[in-house]
C-alpha positions as CSV (number, residue, x, y, z in Angstrom):
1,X,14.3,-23.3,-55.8
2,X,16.6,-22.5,-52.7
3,X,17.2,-18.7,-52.1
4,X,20.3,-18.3,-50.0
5,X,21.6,-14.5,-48.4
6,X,24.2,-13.5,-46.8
7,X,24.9,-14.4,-43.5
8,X,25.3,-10.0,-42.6
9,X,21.3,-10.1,-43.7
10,X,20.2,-12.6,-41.5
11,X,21.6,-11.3,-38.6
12,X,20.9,-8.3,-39.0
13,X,17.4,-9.2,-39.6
14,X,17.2,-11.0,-36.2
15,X,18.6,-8.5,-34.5
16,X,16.6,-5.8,-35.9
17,X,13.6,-8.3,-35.0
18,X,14.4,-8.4,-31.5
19,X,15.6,-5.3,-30.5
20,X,11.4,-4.3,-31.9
21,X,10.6,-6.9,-28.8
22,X,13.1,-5.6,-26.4
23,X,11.9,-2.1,-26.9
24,X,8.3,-3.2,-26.0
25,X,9.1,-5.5,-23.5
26,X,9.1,-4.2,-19.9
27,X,12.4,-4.6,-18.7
28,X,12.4,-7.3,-15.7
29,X,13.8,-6.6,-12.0
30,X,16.9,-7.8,-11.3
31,X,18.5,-9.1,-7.8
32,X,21.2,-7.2,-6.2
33,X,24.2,-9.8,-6.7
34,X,26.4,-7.3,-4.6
35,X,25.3,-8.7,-1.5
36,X,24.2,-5.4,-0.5
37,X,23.8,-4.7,3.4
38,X,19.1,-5.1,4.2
39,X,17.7,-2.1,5.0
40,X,17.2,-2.0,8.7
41,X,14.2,-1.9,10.6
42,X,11.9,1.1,10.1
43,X,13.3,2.1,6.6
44,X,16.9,3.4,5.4
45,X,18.7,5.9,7.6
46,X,19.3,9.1,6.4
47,X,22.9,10.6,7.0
48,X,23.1,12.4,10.4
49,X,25.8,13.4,12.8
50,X,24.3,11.4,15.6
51,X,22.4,7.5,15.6
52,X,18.9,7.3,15.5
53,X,17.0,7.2,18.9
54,X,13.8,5.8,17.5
55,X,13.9,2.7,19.0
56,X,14.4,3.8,22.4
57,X,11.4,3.9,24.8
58,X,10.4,7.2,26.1
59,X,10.0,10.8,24.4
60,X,13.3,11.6,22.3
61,X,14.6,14.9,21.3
62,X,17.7,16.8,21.1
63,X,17.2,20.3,21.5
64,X,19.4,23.2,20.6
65,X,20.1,26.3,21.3
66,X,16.7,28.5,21.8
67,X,14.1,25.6,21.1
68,X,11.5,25.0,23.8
69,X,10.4,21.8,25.2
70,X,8.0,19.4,23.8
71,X,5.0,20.4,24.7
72,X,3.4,17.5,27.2
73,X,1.0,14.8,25.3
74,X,-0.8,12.0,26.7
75,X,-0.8,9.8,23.9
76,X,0.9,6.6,23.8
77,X,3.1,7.0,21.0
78,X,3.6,10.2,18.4
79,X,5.8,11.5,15.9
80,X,6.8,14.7,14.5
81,X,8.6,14.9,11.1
82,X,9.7,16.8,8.2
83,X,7.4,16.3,5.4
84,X,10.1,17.1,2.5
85,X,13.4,15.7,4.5
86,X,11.9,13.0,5.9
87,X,13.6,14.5,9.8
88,X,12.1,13.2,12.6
89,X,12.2,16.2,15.2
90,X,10.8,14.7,17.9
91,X,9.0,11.1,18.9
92,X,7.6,9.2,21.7
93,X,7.5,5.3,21.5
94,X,7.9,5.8,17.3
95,X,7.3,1.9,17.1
96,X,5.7,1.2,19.5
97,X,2.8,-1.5,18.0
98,X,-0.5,0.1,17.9
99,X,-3.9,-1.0,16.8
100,X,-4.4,2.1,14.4
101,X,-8.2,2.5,13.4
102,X,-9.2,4.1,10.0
103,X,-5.3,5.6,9.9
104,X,-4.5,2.2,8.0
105,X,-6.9,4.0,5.1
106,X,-3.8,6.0,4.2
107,X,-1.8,2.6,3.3
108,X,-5.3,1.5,1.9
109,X,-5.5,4.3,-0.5
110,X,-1.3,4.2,-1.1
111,X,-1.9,1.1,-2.6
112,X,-5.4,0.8,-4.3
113,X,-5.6,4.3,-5.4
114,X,-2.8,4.1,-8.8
115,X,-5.0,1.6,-10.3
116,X,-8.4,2.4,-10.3
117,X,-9.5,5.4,-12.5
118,X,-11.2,8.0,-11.1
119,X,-13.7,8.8,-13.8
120,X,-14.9,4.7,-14.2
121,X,-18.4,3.9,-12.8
122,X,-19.3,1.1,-10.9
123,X,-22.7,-0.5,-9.9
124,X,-22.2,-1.4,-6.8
125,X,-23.5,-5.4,-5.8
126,X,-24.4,-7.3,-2.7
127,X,-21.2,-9.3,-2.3
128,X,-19.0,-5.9,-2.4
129,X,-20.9,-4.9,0.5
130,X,-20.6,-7.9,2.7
131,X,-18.6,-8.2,6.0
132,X,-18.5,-4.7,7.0
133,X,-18.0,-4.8,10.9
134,X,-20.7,-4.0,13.4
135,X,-20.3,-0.1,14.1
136,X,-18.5,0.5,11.2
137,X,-18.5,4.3,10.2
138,X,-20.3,4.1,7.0
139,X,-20.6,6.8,4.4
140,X,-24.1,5.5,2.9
141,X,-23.3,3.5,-0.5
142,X,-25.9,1.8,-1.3
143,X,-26.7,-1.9,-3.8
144,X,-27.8,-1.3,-7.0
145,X,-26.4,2.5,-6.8
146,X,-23.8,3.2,-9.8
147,X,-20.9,5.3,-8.1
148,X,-17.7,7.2,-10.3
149,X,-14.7,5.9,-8.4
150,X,-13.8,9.4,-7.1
151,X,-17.5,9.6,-5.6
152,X,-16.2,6.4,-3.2
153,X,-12.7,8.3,-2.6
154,X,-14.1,10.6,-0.9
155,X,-16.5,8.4,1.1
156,X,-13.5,7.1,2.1
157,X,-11.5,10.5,2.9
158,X,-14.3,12.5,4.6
159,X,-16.4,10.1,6.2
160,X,-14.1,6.7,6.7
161,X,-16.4,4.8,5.2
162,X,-15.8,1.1,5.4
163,X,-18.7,-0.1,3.0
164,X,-16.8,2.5,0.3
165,X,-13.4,0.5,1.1
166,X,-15.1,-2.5,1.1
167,X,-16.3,-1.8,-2.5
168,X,-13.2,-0.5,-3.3
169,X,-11.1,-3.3,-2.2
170,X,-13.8,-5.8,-4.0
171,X,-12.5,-4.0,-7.4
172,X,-9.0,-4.3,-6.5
173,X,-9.5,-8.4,-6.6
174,X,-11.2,-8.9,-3.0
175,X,-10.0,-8.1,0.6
176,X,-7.6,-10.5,1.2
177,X,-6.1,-9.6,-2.0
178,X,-5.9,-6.2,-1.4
179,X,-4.7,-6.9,2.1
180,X,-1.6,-8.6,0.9
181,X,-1.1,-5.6,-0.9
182,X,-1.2,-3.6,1.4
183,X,1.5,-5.5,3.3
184,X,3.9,-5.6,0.3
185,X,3.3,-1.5,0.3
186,X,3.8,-1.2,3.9
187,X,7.2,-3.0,3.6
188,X,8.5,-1.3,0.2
189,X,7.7,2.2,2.6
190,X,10.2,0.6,5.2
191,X,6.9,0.0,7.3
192,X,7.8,-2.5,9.3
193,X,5.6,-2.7,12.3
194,X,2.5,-2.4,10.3
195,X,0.1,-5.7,9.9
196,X,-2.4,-5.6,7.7
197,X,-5.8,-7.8,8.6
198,X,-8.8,-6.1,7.5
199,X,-7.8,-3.0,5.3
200,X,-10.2,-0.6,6.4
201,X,-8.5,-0.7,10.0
202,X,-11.3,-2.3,11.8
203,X,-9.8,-3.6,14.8
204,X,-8.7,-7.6,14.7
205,X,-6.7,-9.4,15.9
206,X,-3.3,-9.0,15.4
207,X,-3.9,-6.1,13.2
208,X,-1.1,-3.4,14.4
209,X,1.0,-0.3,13.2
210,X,3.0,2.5,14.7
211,X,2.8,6.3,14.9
212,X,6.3,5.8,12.7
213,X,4.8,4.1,10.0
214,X,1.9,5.9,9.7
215,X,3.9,9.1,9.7
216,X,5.5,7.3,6.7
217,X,2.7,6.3,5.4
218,X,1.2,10.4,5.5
219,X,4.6,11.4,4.1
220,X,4.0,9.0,0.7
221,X,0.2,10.1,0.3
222,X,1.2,13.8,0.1
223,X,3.1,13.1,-2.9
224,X,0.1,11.5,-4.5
225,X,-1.9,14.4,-6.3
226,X,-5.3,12.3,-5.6
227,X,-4.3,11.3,-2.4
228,X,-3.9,15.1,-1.4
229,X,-6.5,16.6,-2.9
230,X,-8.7,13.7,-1.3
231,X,-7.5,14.1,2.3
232,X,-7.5,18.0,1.7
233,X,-11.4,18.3,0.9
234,X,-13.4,19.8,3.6
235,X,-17.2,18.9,2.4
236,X,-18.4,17.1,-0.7
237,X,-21.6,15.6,-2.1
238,X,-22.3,12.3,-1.9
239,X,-24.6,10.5,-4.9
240,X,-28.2,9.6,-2.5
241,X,-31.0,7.7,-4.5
242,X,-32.3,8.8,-7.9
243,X,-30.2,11.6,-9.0
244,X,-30.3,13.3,-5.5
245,X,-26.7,13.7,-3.3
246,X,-26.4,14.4,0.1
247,X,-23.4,16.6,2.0
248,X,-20.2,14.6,3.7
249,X,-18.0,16.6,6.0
250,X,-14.7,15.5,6.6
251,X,-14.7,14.4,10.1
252,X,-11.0,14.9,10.8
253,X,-11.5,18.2,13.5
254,X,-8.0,19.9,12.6
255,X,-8.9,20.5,8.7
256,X,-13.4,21.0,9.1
257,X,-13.4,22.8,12.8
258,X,-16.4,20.5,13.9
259,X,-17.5,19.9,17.3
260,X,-15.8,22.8,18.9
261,X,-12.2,22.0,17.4
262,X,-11.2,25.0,16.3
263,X,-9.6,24.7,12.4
264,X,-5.7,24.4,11.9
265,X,-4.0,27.2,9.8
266,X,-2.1,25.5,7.1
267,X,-3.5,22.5,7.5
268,X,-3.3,20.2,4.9
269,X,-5.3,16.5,6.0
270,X,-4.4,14.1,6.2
271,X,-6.7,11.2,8.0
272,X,-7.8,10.7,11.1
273,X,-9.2,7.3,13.3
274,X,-11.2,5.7,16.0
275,X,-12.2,2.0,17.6
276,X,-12.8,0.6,21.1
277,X,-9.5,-1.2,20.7
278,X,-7.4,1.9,19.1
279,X,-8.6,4.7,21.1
280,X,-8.2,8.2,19.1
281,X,-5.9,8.2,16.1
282,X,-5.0,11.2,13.5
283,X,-2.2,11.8,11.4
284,X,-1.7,15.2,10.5
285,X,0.1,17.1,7.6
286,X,0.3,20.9,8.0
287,X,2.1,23.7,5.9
288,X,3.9,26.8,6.7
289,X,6.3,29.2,5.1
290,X,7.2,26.9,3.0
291,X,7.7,24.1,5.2
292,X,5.6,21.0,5.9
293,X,5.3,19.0,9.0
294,X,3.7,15.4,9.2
295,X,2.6,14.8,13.0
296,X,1.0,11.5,14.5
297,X,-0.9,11.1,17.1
298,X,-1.9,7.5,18.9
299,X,-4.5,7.0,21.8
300,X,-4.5,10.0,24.0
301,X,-5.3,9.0,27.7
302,X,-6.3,12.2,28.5
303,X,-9.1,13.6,27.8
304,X,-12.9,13.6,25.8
305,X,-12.8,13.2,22.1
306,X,-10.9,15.8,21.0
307,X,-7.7,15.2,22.6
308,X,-6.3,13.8,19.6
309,X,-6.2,16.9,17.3
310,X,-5.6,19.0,20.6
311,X,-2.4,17.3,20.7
312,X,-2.2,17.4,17.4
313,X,-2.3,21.0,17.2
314,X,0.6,21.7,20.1
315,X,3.1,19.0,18.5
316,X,2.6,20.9,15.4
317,X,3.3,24.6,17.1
318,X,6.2,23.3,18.7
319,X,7.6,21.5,15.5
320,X,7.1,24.8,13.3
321,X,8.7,27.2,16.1
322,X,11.6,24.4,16.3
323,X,12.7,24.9,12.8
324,X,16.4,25.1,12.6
325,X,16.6,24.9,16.8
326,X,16.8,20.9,16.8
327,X,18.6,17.9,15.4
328,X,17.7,15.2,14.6
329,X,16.4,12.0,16.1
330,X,15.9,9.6,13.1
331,X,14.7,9.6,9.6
332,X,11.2,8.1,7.9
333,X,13.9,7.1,4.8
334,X,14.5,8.2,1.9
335,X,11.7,10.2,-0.5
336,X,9.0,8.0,-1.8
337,X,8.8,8.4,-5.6
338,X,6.2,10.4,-6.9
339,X,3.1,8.2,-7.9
340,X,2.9,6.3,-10.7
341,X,-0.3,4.7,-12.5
342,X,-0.3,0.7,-11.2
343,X,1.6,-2.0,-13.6
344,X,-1.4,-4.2,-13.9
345,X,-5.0,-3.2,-14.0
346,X,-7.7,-4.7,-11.6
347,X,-9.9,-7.6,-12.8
348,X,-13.2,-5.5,-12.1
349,X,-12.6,-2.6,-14.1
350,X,-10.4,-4.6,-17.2
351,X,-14.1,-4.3,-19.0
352,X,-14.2,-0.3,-18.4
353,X,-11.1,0.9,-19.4
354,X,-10.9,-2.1,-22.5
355,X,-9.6,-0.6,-25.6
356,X,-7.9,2.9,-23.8
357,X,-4.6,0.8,-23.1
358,X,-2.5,-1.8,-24.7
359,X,-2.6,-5.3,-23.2
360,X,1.1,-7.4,-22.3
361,X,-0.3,-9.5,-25.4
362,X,-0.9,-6.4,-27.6
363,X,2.6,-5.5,-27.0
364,X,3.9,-8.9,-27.7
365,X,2.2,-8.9,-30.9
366,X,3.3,-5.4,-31.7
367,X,6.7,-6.2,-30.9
368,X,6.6,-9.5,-33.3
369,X,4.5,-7.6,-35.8
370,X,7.6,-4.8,-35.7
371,X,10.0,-7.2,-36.1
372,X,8.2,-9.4,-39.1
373,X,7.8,-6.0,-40.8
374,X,11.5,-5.5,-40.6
375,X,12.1,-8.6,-41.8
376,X,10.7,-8.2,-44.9
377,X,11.8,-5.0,-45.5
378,X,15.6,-6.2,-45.3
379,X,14.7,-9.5,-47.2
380,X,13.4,-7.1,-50.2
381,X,16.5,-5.2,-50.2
382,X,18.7,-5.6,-53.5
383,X,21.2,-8.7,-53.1
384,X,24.9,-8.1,-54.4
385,X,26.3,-11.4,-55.4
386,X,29.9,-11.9,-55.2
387,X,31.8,-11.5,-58.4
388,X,33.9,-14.3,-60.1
389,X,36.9,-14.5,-60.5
């Protein structure tokens, strides 16, 4: 027996049928068909009264009426910005191609830290801990040791630890992985004189970035909750053997006041660096009557050790007591959005967090199972026939 229905039931039914998919179905980037103008160089620009200077050579600044002068610095590039308009107030050699030490661990953590839980725990295995480079600032994980995620965070934060990135970066899919993330963050940022090579910042060859991108960089972290409270923690226990811990200070001078370096008021982190090849590297994020300043500072040739946050510390004074007294000379682009939890959830911790979120597949067959039960529902609906006449 052949059942036939209207033609207004059918399509109704498919369309009920696929608008259940469509709903469920992330919607897909599209190009830009306008033919829209690339972003330039170093990010968007925001609107200002006068072109950016940061691709000239030299120390630029446009003073106004009752701002001092930028105090003297010997390092060979730095930056001075607004953290909330993105205003840089001052810069000297902005992109000027730097090896930057462990200040690449604020791209790392930009773009491994949305998709790795902070609660999961992880045992850590031989492999993860393989290729860390001679000299490597290390903040003691150990084979065989189970760690929560947040325990390596902070190895990574406070004590730069390259075997915690190396781990980290092992449950992101593997270094080279997670380097050629990083380089896809780095240029979504408008980073463009960044190269990644090893993600922890270990010097290599080839491996460069610029006081402007790492200002960017700072900027994005700061609207990260993890990323703040990571770079913001002073001192924090580390997991030792057997159920013991151990104390980890956070060896960036400005925010712990170690070796002589006398704390920064307001401070706020964010990461500092150091290799043979880099020199000294920090960048800074400090807060103020309601205003927050992102400094960079990139191989001081003056100097002992703490140079860096020295310099730090008078680029900061100067950008607070400049407020309102200067213009101007570029932009880090427009606001990064706020973090969101990563699209796709690393290989190594699938198993851990299997059965808290839905899989693409579950959704698909969500989607189909919404639209079959639609289906049925319409195809059980009362029939009127057409009269005769």
């Amino acid at each position: 027996m052949t059942i036939g229905f209207p033609s207004r039931v059918t399509v109704s039914a498919g369309v009920l049928c696929l608008a259940g998919l469509m709903a469920l179905t992330p919607t897909a980037a599209t190009a830009d068909p306008g033919g829209a103008e690339p972003t330039p160089p170093g990010g968007p620009r925001a609107a200002a009264p006068h072109p950016s200077l940061l691709y000239r050579p030299g120390t630029q600044v446009r003073l106004g009426a009752g701002a001092s002068r930028v105090p003297k610095v010997s390092a060979l590039s730095w930056v001075v910005a607004d953290a909330r308009t993105g205003e840089v107030l001052a810069a000297h050699n902005a992109h000027r191609k730097l090896p930057p030490a462990s200040t690449l661990k604020t791209l790392f953590a930009l773009t491994v830290l949305p998709g790795l839980p902070s609660g999961i725990r992880h045992t850590v295995r031989a492999r993860e801990l393989k290729g860390i480079g001679a000299g490597s600032s290390l903040v003691g994980v150990a084979e065989g040791h189970t760690y929560r995620i947040a325990d390596l965070w902070r190895g990574v934060f406070l004590n730069s630890g390259n075997d915690a990135v190396h781990v980290l970066a092992e449950l992101n899919g593997g270094w080279r992985l997670t380097a050629e993330r990083m380089q896809a963050k780095a240029r979504a940022l408008g980073a463009h004189d960044t190269r990644v090579v090893s993600p922890d910042g270990y010097d290599a060859p080839g491996q460069v970035s610029s006081a402007y991108d790492l200002a960017v960089f700072g900027r994005a972290g700061l609207r990260n909750p993890d990323f703040a409270r990571y770079c913001a923690t002073v001192e924090a226990k580390f997991p030792g053997g057997g159920s013991g811990s151990y104390p980890i200070l956070n060896t960036n001078r400005l925010l712990s006041g170690a070796k002589g370096v006398k704390p920064y008021r307001g401070l706020i982190g964010i990461k500092n660096g150091y290799t043979s090849e880099a020199g000294s590297t920090l960048v800074a994020a400090a807060r103020r009557d309601g205003r927050t300043l992102v400094v960079t500072v990139m191989n001081p040739q003056e100097g002992d050790g703490s140079a860096v946050y020295e310099e730090a510390r008078s680029l900061l004074d100067w950008g607070f007591g400049s407020a309102g007294k200067v213009e101007a000379v570029g932009s880090l682009g427009a606001p990064p959005a706020p973090a969101r939890p990563a699209v796709t959830t690393p290989p190594a911790v699938a198993a851990a967090v299997q059965g808290s979120v839905w899989t693409e597949a579950g959704l698909i067959a969500g989607a189909v199972g919404t639209g079959a039960a639609v289906v049925v529902l319409v195809l059980r609906l009362p029939v009127r026939r057409p009269g005769r006449s």
